[in-house]
PDB file of N, CA, C, O and CB in Angstrom:
ATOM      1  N   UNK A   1     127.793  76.710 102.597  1.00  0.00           N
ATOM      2  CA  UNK A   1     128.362  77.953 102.139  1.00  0.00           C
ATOM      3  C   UNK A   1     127.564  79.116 102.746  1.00  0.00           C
ATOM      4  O   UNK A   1     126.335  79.122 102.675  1.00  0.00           O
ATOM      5  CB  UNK A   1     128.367  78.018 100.587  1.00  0.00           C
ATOM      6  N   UNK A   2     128.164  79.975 103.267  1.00  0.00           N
ATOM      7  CA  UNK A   2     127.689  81.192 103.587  1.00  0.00           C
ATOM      8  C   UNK A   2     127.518  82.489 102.844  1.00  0.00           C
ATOM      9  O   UNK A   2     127.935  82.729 101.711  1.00  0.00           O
ATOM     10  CB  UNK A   2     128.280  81.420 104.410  1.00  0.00           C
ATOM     11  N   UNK A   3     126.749  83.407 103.757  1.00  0.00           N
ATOM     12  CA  UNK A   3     126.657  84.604 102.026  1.00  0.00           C
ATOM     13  C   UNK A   3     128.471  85.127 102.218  1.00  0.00           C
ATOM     14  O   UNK A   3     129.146  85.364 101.217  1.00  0.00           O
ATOM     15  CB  UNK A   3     124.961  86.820 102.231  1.00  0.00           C
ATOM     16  N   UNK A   4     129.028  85.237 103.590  1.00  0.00           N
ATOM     17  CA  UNK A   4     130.399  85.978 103.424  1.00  0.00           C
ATOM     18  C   UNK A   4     131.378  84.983 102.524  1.00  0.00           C
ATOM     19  O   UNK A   4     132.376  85.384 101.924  1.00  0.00           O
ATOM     20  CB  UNK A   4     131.134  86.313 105.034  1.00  0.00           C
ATOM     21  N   UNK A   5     130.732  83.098 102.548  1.00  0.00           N
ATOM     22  CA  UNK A   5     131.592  82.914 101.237  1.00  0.00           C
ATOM     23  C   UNK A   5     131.682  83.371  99.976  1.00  0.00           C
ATOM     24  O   UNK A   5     132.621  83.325  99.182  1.00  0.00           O
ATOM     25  CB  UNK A   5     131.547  82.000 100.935  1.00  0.00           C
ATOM     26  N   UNK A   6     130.138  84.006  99.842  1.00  0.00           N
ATOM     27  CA  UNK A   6     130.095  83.898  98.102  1.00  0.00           C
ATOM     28  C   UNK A   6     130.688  85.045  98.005  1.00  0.00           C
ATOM     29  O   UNK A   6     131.470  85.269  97.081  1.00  0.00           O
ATOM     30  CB  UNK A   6     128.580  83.820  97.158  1.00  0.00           C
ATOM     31  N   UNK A   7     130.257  86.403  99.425  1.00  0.00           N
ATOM     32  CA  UNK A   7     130.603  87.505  98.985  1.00  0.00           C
ATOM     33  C   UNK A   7     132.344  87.545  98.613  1.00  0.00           C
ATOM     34  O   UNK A   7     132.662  88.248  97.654  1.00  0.00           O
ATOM     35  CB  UNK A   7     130.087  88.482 100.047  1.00  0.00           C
ATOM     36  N   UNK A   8     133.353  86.864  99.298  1.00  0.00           N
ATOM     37  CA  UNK A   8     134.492  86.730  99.105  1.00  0.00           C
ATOM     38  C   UNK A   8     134.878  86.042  97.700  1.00  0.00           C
ATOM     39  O   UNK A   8     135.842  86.436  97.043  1.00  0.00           O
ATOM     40  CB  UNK A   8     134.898  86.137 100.182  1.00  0.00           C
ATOM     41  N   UNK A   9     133.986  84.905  97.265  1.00  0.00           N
ATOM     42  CA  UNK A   9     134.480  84.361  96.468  1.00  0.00           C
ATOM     43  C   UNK A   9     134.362  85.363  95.197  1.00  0.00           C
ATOM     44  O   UNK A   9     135.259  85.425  94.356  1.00  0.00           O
ATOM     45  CB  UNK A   9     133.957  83.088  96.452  1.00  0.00           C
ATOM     46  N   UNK A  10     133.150  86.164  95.127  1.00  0.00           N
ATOM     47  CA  UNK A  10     132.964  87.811  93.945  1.00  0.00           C
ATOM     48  C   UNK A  10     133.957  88.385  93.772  1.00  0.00           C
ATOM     49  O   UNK A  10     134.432  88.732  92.690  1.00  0.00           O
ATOM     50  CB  UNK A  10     132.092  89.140  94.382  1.00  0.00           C
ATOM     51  N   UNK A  11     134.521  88.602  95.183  1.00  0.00           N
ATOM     52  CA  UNK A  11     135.660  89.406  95.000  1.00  0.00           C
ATOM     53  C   UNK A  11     136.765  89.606  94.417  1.00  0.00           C
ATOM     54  O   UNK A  11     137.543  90.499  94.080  1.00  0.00           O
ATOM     55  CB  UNK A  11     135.961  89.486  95.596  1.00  0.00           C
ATOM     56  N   UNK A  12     136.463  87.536  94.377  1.00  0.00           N
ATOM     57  CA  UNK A  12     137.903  87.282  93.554  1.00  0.00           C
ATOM     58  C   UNK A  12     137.777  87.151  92.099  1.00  0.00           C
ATOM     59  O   UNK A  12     138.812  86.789  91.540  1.00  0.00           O
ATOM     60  CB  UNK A  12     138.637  85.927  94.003  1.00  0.00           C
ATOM     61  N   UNK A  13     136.793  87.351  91.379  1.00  0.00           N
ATOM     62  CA  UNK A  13     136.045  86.970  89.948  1.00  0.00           C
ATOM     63  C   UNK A  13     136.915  88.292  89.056  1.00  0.00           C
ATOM     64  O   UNK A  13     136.854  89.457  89.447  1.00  0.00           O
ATOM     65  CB  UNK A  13     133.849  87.153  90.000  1.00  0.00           C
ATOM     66  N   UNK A  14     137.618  87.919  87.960  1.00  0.00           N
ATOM     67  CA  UNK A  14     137.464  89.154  87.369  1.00  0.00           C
ATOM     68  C   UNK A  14     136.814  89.752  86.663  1.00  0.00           C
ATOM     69  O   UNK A  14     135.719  89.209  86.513  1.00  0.00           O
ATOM     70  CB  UNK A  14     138.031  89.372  87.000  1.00  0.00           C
ATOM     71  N   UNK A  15     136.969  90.922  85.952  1.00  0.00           N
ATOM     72  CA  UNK A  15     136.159  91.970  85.380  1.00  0.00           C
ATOM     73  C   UNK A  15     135.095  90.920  84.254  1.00  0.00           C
ATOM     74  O   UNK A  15     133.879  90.756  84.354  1.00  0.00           O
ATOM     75  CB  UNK A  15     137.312  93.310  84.517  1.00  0.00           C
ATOM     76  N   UNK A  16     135.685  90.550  83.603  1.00  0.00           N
ATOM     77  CA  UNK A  16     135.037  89.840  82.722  1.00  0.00           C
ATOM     78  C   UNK A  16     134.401  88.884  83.576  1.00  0.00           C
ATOM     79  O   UNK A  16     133.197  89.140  83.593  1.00  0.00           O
ATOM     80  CB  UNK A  16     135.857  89.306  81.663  1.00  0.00           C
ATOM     81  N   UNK A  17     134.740  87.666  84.458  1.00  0.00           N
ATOM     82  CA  UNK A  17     133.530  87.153  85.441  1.00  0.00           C
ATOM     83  C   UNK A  17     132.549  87.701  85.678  1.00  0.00           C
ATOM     84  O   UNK A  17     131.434  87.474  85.208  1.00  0.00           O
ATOM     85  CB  UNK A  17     133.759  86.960  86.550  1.00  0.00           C
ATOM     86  N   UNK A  18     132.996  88.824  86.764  1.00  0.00           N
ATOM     87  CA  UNK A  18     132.280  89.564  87.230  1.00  0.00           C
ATOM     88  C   UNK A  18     131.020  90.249  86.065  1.00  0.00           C
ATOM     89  O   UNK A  18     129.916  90.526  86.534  1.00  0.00           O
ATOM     90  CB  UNK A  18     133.242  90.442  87.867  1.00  0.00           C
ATOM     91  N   UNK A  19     131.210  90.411  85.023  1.00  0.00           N
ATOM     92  CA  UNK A  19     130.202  90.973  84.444  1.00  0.00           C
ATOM     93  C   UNK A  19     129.318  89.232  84.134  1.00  0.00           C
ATOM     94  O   UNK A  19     128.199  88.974  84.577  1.00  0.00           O
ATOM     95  CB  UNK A  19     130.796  92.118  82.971  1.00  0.00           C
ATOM     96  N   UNK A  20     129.895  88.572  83.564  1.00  0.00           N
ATOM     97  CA  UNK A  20     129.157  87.285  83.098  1.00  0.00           C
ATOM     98  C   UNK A  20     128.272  86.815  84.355  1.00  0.00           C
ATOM     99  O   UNK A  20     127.251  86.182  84.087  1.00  0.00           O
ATOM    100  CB  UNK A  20     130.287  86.027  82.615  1.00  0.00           C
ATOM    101  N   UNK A  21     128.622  87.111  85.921  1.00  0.00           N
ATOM    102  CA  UNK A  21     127.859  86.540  87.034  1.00  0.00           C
ATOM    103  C   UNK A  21     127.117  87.876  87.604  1.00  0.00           C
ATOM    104  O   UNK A  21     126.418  87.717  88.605  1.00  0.00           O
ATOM    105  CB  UNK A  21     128.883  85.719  88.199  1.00  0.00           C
ATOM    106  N   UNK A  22     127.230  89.330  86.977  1.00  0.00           N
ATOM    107  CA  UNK A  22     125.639  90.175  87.158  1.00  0.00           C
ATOM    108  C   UNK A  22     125.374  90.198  86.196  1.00  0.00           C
ATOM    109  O   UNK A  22     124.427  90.958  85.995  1.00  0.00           O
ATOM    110  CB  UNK A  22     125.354  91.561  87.671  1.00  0.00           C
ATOM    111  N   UNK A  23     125.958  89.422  84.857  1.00  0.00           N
ATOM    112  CA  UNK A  23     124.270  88.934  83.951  1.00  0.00           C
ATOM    113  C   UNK A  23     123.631  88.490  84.220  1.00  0.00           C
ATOM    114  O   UNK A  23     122.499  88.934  84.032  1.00  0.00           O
ATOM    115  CB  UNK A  23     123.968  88.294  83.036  1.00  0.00           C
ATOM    116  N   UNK A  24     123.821  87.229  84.894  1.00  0.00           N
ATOM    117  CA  UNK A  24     123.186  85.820  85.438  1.00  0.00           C
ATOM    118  C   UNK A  24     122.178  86.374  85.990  1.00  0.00           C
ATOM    119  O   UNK A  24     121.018  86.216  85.609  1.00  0.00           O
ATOM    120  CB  UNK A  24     124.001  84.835  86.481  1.00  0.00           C
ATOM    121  N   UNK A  25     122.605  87.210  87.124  1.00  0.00           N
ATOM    122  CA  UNK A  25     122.242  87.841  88.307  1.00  0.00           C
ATOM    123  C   UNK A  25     121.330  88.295  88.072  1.00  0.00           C
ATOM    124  O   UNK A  25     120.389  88.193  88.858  1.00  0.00           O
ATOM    125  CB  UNK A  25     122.929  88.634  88.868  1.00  0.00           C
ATOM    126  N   UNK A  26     121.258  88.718  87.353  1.00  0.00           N
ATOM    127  CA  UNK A  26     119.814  90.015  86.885  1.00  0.00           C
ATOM    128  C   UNK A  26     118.873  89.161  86.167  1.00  0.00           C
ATOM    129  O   UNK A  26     117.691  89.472  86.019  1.00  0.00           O
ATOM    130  CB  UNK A  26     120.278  91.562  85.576  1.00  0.00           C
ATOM    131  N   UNK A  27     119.305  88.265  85.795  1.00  0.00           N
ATOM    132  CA  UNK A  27     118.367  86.953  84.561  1.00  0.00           C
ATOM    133  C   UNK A  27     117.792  86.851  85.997  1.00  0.00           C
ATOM    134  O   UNK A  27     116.612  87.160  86.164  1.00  0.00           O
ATOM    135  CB  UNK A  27     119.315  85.064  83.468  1.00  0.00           C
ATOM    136  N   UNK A  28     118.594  86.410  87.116  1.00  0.00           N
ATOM    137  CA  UNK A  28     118.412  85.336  87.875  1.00  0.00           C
ATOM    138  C   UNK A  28     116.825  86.185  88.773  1.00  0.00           C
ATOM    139  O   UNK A  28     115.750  85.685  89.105  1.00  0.00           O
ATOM    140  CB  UNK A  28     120.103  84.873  88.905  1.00  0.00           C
ATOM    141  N   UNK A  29     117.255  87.329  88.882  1.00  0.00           N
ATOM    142  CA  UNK A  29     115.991  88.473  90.007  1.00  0.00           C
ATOM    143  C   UNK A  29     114.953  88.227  89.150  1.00  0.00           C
ATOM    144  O   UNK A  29     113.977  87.500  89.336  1.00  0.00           O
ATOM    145  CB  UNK A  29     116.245  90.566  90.236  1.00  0.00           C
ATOM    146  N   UNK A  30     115.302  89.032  87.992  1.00  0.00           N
ATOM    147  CA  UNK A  30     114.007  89.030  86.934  1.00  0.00           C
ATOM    148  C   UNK A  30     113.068  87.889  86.878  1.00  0.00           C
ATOM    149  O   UNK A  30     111.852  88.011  86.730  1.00  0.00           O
ATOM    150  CB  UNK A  30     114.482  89.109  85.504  1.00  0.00           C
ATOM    151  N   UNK A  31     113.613  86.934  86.986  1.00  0.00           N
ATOM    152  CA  UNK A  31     112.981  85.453  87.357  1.00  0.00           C
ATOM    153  C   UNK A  31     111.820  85.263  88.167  1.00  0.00           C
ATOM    154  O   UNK A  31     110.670  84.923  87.887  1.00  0.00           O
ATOM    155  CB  UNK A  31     113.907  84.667  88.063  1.00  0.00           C
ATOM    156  N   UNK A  32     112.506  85.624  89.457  1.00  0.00           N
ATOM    157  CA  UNK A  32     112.173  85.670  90.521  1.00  0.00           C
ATOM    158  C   UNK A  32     111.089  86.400  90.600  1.00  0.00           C
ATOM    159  O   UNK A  32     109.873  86.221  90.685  1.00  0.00           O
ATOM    160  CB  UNK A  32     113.020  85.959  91.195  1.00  0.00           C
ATOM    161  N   UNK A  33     111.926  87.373  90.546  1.00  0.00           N
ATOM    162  CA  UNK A  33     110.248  88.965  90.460  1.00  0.00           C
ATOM    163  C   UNK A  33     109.001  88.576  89.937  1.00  0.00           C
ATOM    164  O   UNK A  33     107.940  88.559  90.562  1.00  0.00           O
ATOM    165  CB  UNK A  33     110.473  90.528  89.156  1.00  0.00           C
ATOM    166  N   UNK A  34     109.244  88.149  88.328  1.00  0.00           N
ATOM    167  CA  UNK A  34     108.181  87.337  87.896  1.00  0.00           C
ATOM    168  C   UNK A  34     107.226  86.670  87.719  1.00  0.00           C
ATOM    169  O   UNK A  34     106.211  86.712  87.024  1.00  0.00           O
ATOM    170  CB  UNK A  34     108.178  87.106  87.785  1.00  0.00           C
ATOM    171  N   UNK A  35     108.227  85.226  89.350  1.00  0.00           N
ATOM    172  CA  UNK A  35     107.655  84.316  89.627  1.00  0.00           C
ATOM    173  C   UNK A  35     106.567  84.605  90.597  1.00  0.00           C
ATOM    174  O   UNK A  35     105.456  84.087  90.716  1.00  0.00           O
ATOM    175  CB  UNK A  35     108.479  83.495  89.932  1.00  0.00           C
ATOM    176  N   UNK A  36     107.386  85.937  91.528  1.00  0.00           N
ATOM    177  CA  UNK A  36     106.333  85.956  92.704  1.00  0.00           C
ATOM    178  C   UNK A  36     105.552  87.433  92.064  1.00  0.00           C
ATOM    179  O   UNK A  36     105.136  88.139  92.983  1.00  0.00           O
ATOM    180  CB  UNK A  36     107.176  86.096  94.615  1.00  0.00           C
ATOM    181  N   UNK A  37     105.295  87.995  90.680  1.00  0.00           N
ATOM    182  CA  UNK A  37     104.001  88.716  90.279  1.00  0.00           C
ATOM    183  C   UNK A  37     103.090  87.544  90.105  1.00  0.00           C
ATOM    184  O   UNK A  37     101.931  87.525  90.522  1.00  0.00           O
ATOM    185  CB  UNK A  37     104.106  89.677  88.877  1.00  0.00           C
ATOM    186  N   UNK A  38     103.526  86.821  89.632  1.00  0.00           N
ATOM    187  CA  UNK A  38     102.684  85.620  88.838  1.00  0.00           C
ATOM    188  C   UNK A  38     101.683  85.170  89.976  1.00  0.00           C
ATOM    189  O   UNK A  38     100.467  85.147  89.786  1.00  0.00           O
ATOM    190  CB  UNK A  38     103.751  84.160  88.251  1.00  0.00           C
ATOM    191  N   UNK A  39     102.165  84.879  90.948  1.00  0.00           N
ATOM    192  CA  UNK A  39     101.578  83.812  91.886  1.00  0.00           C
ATOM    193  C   UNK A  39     101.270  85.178  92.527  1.00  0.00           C
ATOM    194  O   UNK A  39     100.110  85.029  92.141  1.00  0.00           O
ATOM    195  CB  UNK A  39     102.555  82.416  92.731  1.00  0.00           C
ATOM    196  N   UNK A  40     101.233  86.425  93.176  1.00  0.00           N
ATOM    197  CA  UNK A  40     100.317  87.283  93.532  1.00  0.00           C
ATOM    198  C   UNK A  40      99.002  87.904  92.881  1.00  0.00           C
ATOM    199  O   UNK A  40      97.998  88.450  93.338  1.00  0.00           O
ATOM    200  CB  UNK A  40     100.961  88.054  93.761  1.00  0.00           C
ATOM    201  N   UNK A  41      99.541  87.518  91.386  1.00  0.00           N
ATOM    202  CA  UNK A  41      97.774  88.263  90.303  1.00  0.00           C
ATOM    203  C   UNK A  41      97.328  86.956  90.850  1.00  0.00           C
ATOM    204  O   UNK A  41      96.611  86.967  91.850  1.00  0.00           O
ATOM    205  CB  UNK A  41      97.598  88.547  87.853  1.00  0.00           C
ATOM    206  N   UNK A  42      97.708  85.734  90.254  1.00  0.00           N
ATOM    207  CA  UNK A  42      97.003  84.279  90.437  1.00  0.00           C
ATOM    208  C   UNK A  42      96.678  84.443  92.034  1.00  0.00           C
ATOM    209  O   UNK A  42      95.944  83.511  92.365  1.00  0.00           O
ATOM    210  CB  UNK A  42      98.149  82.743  90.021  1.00  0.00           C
ATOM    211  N   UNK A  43      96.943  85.226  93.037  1.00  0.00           N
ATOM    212  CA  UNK A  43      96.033  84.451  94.628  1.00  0.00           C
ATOM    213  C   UNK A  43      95.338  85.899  94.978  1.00  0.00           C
ATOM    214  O   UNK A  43      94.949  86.127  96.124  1.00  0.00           O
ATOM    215  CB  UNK A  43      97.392  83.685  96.424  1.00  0.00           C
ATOM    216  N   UNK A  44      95.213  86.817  93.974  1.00  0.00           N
ATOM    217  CA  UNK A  44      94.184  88.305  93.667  1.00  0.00           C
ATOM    218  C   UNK A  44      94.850  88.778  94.830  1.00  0.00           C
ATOM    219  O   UNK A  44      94.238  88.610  95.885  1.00  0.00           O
ATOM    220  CB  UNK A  44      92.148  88.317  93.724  1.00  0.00           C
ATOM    221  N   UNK A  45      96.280  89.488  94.898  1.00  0.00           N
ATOM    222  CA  UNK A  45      96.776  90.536  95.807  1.00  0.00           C
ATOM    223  C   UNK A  45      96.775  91.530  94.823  1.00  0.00           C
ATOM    224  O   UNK A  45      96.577  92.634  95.331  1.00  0.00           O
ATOM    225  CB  UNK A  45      98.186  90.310  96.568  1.00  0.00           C
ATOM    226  N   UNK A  46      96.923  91.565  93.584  1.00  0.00           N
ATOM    227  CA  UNK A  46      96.845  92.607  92.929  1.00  0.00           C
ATOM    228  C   UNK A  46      95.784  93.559  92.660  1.00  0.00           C
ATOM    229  O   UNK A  46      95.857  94.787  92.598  1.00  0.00           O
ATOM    230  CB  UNK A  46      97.175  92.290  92.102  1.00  0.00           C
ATOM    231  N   UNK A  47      94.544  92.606  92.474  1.00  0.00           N
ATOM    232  CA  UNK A  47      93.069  92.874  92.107  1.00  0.00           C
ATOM    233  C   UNK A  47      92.748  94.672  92.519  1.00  0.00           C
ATOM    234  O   UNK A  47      92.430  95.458  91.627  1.00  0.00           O
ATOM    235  CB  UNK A  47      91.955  91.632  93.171  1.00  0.00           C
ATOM    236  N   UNK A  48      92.874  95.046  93.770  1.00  0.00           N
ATOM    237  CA  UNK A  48      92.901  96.084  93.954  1.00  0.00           C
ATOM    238  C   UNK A  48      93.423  97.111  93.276  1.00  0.00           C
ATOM    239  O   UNK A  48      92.591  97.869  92.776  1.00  0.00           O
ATOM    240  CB  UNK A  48      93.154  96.052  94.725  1.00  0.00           C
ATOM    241  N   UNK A  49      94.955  97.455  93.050  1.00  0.00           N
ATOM    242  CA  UNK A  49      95.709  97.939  92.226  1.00  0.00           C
ATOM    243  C   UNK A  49      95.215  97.599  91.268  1.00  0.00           C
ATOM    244  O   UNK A  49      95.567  98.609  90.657  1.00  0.00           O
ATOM    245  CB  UNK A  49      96.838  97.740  92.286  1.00  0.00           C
ATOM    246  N   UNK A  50      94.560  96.925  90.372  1.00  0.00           N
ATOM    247  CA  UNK A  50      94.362  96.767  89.024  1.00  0.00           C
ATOM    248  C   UNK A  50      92.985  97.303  88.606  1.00  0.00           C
ATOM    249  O   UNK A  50      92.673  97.618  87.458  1.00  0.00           O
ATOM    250  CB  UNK A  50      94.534  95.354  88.673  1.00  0.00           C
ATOM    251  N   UNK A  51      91.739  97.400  90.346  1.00  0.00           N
ATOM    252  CA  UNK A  51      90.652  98.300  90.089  1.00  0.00           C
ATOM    253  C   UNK A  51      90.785  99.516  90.032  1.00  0.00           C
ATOM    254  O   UNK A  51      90.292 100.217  89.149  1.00  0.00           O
ATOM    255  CB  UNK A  51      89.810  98.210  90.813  1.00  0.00           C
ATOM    256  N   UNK A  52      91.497  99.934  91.008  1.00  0.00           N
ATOM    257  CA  UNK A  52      91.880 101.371  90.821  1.00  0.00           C
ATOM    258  C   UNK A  52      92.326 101.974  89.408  1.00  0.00           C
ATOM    259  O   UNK A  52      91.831 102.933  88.816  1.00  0.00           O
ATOM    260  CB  UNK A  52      92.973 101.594  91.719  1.00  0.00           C
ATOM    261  N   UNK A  53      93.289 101.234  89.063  1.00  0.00           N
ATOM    262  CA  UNK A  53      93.987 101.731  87.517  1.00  0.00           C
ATOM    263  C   UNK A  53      92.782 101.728  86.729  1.00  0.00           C
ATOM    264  O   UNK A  53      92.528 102.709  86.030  1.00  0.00           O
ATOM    265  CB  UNK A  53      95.265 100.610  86.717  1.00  0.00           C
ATOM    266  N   UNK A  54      92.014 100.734  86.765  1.00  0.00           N
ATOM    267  CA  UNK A  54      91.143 100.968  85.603  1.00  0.00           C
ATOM    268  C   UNK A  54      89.755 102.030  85.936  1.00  0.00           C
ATOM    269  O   UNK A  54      88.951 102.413  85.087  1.00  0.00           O
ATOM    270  CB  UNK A  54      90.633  99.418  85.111  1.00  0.00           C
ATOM    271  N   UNK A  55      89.740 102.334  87.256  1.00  0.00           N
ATOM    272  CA  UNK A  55      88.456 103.393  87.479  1.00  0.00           C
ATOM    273  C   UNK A  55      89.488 104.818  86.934  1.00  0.00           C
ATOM    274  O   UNK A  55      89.183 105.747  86.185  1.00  0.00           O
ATOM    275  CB  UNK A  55      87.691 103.497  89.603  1.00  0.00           C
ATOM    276  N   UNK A  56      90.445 104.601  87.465  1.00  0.00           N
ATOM    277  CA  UNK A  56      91.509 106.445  87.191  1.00  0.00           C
ATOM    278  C   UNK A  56      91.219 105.953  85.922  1.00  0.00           C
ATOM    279  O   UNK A  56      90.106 106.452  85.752  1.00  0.00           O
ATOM    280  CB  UNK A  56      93.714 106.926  87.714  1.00  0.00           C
ATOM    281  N   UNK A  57      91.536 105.116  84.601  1.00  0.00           N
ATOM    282  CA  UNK A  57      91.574 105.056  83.682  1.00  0.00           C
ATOM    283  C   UNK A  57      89.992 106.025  82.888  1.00  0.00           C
ATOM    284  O   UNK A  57      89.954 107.000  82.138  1.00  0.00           O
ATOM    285  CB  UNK A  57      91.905 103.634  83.624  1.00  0.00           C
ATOM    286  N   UNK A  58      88.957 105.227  83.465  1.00  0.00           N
ATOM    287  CA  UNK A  58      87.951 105.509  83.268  1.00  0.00           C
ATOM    288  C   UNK A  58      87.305 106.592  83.042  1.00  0.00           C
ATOM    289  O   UNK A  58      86.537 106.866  82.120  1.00  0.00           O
ATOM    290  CB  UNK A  58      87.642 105.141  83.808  1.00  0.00           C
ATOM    291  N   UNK A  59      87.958 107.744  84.713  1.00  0.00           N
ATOM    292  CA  UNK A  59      87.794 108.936  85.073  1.00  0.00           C
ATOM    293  C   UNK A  59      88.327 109.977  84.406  1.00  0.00           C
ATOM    294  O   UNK A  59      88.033 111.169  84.495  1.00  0.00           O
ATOM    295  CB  UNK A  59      88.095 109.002  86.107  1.00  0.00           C
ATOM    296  N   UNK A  60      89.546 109.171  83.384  1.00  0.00           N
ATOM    297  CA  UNK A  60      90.524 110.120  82.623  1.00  0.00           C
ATOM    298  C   UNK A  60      91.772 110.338  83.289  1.00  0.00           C
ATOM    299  O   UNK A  60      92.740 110.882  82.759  1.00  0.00           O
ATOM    300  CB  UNK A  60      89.940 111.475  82.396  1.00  0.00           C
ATOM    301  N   UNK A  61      91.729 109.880  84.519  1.00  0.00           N
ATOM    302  CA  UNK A  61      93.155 110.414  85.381  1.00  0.00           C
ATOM    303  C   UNK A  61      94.018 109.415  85.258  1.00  0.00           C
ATOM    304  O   UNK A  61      94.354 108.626  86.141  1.00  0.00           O
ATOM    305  CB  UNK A  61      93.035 110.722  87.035  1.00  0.00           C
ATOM    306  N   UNK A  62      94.531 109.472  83.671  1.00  0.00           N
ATOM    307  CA  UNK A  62      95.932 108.434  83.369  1.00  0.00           C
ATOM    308  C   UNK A  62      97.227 109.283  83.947  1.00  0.00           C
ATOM    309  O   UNK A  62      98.298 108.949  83.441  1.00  0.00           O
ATOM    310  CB  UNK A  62      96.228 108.084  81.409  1.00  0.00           C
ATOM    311  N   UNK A  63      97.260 109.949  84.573  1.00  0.00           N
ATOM    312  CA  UNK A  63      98.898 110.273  85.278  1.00  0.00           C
ATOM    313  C   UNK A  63      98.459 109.366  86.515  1.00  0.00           C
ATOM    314  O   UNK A  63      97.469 108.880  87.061  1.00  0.00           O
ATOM    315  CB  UNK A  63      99.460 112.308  85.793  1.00  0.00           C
ATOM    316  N   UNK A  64     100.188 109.481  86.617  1.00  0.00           N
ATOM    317  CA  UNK A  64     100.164 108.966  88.035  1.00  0.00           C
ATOM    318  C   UNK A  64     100.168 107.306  88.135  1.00  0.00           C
ATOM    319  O   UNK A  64     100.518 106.691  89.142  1.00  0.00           O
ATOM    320  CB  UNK A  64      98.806 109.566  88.764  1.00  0.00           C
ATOM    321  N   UNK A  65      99.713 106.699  86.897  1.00  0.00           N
ATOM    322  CA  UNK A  65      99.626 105.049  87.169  1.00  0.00           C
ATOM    323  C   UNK A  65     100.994 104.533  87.175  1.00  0.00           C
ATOM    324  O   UNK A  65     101.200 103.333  87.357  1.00  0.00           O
ATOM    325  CB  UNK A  65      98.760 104.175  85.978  1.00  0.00           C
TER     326      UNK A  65
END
């Protein structure tokens, strides 16, 4: 299957489909997103971003985070 199948096959979904498959959809990213924060704190890509926040924290300079 290709993406121009699925995109065709959307097309044909109705209103009510269509909302039940960008529920999914959004379950489905959120997931995802998740999965790959998870496994970036866990291999310390974040570490940086998370020193910074806490020195601005420190300094008082909570805007901006």
């Amino acid at each position: 299957m290709t993406t121009e199948d699925i995109e065709k096959a959307i097309e044909l979904l109705t209103p009510s489909e269509l909302a039940r498959f960008r529920a999914w959809f959004e379950q489905f990213e959120a997931q995802r997103f998740d999965q790959a924060l998870e496994r970036d704190a866990q291999a310390g890509r974040l570490d940086a971003f998370a020193e910074e926040a806490l020195n601005a924290y420190r300094a008082g300079q909570t805007r901006d985070l």
